[in-house]
PQR file with spaces between the fields and no chain letter, atoms N, CA, C, O and H, PARSE charges and radii, in Angstrom:
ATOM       1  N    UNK     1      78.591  -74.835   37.415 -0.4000 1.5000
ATOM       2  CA   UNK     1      79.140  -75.990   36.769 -0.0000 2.0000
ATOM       3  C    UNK     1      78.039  -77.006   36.470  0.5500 1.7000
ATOM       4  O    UNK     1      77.824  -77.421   35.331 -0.5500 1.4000
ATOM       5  N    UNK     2      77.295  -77.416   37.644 -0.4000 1.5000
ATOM       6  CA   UNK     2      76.019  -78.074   37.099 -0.0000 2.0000
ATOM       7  C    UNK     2      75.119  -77.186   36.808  0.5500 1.7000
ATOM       8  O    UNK     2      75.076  -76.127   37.435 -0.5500 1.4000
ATOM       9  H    UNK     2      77.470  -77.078   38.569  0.4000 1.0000
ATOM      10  N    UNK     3      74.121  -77.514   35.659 -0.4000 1.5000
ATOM      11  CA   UNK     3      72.828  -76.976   35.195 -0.0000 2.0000
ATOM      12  C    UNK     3      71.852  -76.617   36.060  0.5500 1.7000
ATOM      13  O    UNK     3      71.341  -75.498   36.073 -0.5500 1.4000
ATOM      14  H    UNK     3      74.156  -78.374   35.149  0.4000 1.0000
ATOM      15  N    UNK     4      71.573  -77.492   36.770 -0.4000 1.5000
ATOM      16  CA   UNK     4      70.822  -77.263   37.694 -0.0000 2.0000
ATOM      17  C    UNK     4      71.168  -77.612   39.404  0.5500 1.7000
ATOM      18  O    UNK     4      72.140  -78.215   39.860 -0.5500 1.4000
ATOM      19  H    UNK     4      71.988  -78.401   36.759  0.4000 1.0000
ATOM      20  N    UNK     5      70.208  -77.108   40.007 -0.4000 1.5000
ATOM      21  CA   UNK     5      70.434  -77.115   41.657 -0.0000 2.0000
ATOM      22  C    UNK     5      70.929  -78.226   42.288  0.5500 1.7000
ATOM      23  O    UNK     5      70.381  -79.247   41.871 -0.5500 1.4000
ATOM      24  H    UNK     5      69.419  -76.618   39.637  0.4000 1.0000
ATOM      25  N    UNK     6      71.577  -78.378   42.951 -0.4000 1.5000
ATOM      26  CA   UNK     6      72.551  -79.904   43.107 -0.0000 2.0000
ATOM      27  C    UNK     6      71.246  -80.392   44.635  0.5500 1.7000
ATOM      28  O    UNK     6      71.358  -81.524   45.106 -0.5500 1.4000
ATOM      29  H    UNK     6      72.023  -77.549   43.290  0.4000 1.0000
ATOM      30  N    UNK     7      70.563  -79.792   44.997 -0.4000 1.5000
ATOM      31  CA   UNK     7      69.639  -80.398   45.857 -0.0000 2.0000
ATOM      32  C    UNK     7      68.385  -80.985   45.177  0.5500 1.7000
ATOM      33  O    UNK     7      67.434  -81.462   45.796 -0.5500 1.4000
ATOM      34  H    UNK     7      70.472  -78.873   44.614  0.4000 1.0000
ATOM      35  N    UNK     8      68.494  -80.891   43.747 -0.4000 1.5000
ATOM      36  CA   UNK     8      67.001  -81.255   43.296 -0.0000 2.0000
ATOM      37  C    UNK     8      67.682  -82.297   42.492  0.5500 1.7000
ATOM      38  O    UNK     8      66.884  -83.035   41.915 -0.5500 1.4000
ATOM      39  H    UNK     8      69.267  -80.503   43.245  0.4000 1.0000
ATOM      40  N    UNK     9      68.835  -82.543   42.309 -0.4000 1.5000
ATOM      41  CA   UNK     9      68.820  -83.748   41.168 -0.0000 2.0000
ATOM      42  C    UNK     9      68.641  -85.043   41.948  0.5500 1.7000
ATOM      43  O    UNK     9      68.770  -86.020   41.210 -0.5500 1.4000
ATOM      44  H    UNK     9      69.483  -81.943   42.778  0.4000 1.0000
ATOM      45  N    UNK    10      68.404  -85.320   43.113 -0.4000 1.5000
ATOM      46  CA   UNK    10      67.987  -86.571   43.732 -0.0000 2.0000
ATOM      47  C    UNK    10      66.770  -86.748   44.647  0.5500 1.7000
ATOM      48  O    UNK    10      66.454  -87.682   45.384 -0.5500 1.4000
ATOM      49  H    UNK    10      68.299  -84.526   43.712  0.4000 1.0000
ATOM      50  N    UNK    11      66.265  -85.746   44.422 -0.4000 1.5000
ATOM      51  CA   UNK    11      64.461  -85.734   44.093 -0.0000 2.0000
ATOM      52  C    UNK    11      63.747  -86.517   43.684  0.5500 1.7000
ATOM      53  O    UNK    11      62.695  -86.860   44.224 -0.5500 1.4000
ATOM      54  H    UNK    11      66.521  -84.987   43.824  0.4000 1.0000
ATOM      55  N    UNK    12      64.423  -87.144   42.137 -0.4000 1.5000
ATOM      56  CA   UNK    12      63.754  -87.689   41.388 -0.0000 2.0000
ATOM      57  C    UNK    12      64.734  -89.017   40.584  0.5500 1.7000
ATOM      58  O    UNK    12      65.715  -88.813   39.868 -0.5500 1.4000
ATOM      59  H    UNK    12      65.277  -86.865   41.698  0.4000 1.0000
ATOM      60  N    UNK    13      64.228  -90.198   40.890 -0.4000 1.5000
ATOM      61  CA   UNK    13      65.142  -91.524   40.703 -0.0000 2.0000
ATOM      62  C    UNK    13      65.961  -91.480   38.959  0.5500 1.7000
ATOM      63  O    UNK    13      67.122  -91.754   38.653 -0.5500 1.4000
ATOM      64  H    UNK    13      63.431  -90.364   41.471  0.4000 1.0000
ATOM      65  N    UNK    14      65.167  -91.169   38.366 -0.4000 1.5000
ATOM      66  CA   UNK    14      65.403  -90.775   37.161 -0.0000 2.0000
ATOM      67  C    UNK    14      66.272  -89.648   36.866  0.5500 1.7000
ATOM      68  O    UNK    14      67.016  -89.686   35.886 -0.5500 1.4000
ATOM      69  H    UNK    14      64.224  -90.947   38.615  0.4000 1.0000
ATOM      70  N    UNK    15      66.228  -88.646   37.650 -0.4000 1.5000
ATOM      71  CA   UNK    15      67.193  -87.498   37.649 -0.0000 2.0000
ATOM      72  C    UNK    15      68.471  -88.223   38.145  0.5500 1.7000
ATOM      73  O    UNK    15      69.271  -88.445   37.236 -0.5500 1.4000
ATOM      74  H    UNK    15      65.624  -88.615   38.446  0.4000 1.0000
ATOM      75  N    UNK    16      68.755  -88.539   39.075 -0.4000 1.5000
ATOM      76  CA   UNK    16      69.788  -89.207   39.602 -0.0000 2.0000
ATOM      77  C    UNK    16      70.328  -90.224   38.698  0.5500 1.7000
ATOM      78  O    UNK    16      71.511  -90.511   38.884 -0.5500 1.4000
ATOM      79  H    UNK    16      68.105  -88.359   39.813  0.4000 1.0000
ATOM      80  N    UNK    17      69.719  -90.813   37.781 -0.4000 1.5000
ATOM      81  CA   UNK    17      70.495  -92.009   37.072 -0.0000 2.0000
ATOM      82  C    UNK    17      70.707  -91.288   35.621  0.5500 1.7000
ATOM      83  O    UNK    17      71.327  -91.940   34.781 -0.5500 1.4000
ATOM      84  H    UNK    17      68.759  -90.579   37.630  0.4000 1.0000
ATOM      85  N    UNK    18      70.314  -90.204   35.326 -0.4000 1.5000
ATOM      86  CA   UNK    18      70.902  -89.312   34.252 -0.0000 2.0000
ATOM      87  C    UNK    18      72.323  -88.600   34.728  0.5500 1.7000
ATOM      88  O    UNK    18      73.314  -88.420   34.021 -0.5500 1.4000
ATOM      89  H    UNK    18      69.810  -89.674   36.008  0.4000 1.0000
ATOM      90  N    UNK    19      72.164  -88.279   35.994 -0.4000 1.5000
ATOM      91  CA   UNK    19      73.192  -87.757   36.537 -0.0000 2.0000
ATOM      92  C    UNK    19      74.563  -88.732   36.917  0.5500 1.7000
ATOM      93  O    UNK    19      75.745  -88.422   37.074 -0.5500 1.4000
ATOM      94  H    UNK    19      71.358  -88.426   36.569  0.4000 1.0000
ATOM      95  N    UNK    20      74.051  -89.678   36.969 -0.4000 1.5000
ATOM      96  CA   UNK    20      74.797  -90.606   37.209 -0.0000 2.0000
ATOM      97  C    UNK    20      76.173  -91.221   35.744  0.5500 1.7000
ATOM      98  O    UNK    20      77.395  -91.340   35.657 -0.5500 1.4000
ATOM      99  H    UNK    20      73.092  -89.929   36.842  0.4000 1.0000
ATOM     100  N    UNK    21      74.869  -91.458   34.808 -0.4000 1.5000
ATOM     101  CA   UNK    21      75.433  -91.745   33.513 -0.0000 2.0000
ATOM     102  C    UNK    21      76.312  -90.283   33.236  0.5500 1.7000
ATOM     103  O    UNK    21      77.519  -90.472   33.088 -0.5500 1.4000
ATOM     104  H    UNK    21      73.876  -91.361   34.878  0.4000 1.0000
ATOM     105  N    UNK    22      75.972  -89.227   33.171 -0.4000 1.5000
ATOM     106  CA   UNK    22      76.816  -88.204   32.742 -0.0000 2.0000
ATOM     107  C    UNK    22      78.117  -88.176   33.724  0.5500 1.7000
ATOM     108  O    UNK    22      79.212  -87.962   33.205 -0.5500 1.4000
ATOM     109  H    UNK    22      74.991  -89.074   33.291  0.4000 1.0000
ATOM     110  N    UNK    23      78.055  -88.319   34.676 -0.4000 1.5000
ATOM     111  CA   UNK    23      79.178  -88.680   35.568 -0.0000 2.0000
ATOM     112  C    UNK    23      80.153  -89.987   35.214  0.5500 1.7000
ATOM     113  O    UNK    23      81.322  -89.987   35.598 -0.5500 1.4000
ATOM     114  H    UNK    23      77.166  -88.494   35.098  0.4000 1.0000
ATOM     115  N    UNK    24      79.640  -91.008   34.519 -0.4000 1.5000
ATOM     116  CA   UNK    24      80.539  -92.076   33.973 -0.0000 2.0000
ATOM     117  C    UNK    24      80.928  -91.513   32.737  0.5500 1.7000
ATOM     118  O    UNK    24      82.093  -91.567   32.344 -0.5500 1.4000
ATOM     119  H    UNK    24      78.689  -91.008   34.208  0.4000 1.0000
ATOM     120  N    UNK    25      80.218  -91.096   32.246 -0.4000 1.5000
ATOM     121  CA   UNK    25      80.710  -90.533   30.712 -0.0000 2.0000
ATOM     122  C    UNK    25      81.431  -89.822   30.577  0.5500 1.7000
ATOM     123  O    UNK    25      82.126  -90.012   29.578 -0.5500 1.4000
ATOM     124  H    UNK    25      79.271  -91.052   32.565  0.4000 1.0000
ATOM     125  N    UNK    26      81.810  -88.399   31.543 -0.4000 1.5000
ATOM     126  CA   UNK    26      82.903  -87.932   31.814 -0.0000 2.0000
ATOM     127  C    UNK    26      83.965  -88.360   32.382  0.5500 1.7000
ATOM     128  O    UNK    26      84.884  -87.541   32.352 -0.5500 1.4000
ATOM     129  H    UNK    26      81.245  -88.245   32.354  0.4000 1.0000
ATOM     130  N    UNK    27      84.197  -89.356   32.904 -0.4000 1.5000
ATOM     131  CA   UNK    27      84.987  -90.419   33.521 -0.0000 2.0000
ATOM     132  C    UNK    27      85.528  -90.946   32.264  0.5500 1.7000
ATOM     133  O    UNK    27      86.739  -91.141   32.169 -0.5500 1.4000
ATOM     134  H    UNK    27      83.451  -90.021   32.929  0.4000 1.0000
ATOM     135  N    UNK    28      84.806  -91.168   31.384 -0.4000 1.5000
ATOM     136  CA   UNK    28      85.245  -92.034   30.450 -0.0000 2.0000
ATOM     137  C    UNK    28      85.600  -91.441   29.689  0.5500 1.7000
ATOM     138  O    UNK    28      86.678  -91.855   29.263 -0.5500 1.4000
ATOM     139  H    UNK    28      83.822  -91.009   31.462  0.4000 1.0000
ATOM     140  N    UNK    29      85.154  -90.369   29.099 -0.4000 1.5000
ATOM     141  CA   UNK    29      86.319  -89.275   27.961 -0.0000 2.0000
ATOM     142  C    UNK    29      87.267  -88.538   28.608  0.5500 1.7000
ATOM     143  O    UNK    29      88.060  -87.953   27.872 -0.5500 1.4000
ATOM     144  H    UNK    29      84.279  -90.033   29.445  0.4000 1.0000
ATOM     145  N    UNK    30      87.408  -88.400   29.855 -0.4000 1.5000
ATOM     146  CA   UNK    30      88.919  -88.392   30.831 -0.0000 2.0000
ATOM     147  C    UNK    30      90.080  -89.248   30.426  0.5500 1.7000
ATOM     148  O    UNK    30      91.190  -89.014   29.946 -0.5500 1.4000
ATOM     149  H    UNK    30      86.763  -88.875   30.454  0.4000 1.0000
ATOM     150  N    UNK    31      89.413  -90.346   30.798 -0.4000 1.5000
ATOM     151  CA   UNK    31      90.593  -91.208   30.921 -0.0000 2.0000
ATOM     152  C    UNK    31      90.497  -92.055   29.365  0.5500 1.7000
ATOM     153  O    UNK    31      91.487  -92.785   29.310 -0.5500 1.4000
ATOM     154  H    UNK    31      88.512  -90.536   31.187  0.4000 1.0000
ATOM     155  N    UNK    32      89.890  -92.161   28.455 -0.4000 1.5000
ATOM     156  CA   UNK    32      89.274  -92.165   26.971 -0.0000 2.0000
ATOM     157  C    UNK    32      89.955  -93.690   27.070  0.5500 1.7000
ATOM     158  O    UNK    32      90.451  -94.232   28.058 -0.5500 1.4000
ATOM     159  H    UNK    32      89.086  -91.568   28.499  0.4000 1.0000
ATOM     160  N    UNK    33      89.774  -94.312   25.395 -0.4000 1.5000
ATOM     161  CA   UNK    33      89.771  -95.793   25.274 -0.0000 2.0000
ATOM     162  C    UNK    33      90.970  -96.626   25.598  0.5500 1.7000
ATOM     163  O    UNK    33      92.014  -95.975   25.586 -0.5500 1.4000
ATOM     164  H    UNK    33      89.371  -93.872   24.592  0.4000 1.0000
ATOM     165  N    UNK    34      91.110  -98.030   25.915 -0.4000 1.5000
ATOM     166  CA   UNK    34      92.409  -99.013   26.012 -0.0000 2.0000
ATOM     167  C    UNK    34      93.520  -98.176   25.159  0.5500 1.7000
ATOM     168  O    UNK    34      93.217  -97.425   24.231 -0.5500 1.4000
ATOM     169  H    UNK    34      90.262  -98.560   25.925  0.4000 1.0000
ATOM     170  N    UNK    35      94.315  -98.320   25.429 -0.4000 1.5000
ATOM     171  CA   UNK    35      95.738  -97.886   24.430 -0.0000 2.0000
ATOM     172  C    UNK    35      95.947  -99.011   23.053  0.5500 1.7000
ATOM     173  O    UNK    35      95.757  -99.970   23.801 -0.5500 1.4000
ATOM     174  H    UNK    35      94.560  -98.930   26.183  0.4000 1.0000
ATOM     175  N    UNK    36      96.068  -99.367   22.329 -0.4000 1.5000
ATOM     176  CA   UNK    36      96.262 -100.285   21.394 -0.0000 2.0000
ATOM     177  C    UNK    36      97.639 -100.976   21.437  0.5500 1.7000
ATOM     178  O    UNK    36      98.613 -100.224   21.409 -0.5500 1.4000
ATOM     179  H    UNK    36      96.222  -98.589   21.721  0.4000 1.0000
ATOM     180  N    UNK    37      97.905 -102.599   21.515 -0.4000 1.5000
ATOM     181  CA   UNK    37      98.697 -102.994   22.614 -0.0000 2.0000
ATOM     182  C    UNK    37     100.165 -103.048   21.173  0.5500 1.7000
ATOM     183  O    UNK    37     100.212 -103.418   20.000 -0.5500 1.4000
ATOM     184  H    UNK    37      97.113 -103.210   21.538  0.4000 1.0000
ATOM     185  N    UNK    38     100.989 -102.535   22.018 -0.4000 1.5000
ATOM     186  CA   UNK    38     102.146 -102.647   20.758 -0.0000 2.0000
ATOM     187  C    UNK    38     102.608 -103.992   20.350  0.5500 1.7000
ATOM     188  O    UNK    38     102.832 -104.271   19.172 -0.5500 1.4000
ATOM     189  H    UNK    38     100.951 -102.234   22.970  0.4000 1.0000
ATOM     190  N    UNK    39     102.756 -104.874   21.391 -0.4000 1.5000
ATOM     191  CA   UNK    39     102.903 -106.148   21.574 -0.0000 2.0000
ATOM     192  C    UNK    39     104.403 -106.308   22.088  0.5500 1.7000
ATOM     193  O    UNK    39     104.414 -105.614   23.104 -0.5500 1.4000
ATOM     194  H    UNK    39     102.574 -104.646   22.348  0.4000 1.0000
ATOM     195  N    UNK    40     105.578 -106.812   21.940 -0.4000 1.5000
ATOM     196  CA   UNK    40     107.045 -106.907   21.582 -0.0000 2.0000
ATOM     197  C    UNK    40     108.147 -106.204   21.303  0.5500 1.7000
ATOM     198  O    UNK    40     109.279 -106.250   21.785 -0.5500 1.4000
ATOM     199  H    UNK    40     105.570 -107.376   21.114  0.4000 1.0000
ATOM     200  N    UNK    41     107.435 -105.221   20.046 -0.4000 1.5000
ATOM     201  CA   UNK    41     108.679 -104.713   19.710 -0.0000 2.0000
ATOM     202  C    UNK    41     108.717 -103.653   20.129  0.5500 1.7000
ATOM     203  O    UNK    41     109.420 -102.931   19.423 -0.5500 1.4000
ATOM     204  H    UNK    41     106.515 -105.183   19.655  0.4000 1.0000
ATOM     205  N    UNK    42     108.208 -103.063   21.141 -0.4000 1.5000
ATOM     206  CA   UNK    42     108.135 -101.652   21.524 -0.0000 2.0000
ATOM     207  C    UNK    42     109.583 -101.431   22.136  0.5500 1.7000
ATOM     208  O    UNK    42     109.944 -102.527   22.564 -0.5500 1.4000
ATOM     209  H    UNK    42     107.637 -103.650   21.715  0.4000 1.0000
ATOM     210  N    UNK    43     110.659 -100.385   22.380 -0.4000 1.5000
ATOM     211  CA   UNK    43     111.802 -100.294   23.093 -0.0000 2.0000
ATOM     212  C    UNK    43     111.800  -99.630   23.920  0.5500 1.7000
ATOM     213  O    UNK    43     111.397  -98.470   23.838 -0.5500 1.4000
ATOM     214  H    UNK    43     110.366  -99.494   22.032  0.4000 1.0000
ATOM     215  N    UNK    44     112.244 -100.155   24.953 -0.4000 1.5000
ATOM     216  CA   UNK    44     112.271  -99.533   26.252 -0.0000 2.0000
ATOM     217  C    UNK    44     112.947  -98.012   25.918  0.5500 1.7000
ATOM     218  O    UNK    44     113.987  -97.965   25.261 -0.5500 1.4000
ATOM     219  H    UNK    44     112.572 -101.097   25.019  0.4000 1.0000
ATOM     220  N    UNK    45     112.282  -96.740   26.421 -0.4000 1.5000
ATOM     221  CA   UNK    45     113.250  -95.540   26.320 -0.0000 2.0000
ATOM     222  C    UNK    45     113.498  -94.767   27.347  0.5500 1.7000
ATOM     223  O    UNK    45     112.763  -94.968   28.314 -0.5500 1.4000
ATOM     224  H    UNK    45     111.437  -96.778   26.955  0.4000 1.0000
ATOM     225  N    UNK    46     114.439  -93.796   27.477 -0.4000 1.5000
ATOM     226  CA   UNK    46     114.629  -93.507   28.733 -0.0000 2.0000
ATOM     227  C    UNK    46     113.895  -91.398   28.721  0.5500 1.7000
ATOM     228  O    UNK    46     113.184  -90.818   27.901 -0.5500 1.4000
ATOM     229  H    UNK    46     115.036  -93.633   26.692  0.4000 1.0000
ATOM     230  N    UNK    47     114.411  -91.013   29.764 -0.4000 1.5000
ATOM     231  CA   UNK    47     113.472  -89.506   29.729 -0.0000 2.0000
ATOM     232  C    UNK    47     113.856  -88.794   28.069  0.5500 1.7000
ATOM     233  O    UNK    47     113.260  -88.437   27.053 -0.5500 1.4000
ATOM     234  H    UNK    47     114.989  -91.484   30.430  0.4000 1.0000
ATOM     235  N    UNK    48     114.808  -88.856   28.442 -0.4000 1.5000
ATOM     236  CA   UNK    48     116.399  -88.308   27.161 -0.0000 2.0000
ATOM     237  C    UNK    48     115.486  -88.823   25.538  0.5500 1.7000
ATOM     238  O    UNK    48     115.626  -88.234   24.465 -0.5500 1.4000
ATOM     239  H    UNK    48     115.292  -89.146   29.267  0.4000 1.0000
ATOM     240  N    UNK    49     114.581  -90.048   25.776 -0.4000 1.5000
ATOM     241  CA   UNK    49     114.457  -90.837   24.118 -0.0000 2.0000
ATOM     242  C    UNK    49     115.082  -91.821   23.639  0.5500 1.7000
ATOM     243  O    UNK    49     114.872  -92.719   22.824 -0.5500 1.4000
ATOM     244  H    UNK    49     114.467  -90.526   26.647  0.4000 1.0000
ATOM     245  N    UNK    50     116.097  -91.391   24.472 -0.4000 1.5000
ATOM     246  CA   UNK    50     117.593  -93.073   24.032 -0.0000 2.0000
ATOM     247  C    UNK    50     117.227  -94.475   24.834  0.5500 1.7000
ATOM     248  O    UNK    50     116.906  -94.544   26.020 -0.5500 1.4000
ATOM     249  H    UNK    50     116.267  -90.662   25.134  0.4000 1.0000
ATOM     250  N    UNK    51     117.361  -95.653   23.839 -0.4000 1.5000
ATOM     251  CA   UNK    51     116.959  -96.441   24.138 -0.0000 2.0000
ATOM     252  C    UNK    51     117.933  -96.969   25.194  0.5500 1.7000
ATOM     253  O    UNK    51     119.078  -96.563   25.393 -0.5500 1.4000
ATOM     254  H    UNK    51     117.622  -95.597   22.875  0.4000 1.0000
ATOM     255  N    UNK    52     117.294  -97.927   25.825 -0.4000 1.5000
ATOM     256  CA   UNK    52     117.785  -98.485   27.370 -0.0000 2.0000
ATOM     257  C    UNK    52     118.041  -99.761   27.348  0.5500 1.7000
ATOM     258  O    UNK    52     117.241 -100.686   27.202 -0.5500 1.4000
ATOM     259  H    UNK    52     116.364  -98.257   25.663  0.4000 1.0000
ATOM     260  N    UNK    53     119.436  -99.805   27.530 -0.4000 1.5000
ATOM     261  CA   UNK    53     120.014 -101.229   27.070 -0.0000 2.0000
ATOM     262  C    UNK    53     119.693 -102.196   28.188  0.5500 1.7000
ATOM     263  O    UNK    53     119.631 -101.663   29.296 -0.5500 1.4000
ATOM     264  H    UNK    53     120.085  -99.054   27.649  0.4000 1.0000
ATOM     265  N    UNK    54     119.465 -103.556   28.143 -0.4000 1.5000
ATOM     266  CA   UNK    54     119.587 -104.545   29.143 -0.0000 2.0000
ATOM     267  C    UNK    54     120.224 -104.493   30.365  0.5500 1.7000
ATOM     268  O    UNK    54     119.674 -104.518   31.465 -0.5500 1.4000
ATOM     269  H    UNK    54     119.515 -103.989   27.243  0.4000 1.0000
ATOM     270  N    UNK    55     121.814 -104.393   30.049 -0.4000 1.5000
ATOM     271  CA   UNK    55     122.415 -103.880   31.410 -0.0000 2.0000
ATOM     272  C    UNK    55     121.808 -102.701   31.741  0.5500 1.7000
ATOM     273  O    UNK    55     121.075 -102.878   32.715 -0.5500 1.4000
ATOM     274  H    UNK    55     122.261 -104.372   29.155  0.4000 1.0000
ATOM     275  N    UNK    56     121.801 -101.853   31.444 -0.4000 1.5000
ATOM     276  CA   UNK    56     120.847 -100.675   31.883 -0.0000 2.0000
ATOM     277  C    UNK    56     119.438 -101.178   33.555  0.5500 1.7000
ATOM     278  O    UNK    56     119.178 -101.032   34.749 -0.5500 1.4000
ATOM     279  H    UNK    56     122.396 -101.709   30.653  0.4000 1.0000
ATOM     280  N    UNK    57     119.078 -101.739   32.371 -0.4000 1.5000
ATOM     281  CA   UNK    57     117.679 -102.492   33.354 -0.0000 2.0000
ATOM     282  C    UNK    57     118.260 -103.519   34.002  0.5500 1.7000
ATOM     283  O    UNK    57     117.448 -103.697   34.910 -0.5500 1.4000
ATOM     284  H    UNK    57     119.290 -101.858   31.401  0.4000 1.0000
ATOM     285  N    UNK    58     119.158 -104.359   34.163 -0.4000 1.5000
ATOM     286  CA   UNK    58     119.363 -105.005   35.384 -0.0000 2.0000
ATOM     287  C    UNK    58     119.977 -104.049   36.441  0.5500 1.7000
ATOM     288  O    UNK    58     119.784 -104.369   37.614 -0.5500 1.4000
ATOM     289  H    UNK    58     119.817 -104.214   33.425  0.4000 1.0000
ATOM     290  N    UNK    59     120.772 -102.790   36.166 -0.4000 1.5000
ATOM     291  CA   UNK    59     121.478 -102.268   37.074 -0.0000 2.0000
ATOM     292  C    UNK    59     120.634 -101.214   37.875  0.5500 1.7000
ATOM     293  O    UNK    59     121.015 -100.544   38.835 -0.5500 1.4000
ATOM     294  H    UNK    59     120.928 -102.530   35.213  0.4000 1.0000
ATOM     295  N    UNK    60     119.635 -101.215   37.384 -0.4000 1.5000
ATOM     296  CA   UNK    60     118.305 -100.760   38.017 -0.0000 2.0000
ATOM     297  C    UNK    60     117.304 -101.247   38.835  0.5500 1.7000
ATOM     298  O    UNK    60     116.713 -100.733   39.784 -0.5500 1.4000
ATOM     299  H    UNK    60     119.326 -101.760   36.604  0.4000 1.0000
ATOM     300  N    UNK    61     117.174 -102.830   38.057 -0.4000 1.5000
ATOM     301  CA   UNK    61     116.753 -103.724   39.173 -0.0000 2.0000
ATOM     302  C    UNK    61     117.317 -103.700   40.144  0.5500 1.7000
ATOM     303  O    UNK    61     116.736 -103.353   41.172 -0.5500 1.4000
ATOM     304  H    UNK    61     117.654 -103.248   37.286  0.4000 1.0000
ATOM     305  N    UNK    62     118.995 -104.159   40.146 -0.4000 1.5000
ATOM     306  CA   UNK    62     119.379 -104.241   41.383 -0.0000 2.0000
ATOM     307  C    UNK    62     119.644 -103.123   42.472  0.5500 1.7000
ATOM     308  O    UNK    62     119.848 -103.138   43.686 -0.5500 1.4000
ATOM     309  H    UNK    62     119.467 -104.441   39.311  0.4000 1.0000
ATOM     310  N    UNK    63     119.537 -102.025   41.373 -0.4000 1.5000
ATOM     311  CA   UNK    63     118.792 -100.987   42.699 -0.0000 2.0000
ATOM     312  C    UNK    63     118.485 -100.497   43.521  0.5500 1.7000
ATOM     313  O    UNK    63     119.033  -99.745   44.327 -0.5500 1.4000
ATOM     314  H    UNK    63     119.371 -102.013   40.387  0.4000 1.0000
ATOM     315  N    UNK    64     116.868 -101.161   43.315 -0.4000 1.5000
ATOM     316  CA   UNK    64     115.963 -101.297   43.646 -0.0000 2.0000
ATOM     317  C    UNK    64     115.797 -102.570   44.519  0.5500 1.7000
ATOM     318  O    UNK    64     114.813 -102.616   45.257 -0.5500 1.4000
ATOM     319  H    UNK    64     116.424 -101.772   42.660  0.4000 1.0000
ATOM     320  N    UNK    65     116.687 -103.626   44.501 -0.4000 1.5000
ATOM     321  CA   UNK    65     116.403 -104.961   44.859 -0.0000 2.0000
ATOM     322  C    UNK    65     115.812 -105.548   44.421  0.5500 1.7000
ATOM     323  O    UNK    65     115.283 -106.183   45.334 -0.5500 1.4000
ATOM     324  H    UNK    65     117.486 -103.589   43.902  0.4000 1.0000
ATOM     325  N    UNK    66     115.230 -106.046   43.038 -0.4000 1.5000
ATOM     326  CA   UNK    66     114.446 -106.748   42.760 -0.0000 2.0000
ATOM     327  C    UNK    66     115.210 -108.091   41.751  0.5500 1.7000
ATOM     328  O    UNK    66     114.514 -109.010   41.317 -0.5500 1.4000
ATOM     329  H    UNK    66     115.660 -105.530   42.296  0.4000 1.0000
């Protein structure tokens, strides 16, 4: 999986901070950029797709207790 010997990449300070950056960078095309924010009008939906009425969500809050 790594290229090379996992005992030699911290040998060298420079090896280690290449290794390092490639380790954030895969981190980061993992979990890839912010989502783009819908703002408002987005509707709440449920597993089903159907939207989820108000009473819906209070009778859930209360639940839950909240």
């Amino acid at each position: 999986m790594i290229p090379m010997r996992t005992s030699s990449i911290f040998k060298s300070r420079w090896m280690a901070l290449v290794w390092a950056a490639g380790i954030l960078w895969a981190a980061y095309d993992f979990v890839g950029p912010e989502p783009q924010d819908e703002g408002n009008n987005s509707i709440t939906t449920d597993a089903a797709g159907s939207a989820v009425s108000t009473d819906d969500q209070n009778r859930i809050a209360a639940a839950f207790g909240n």
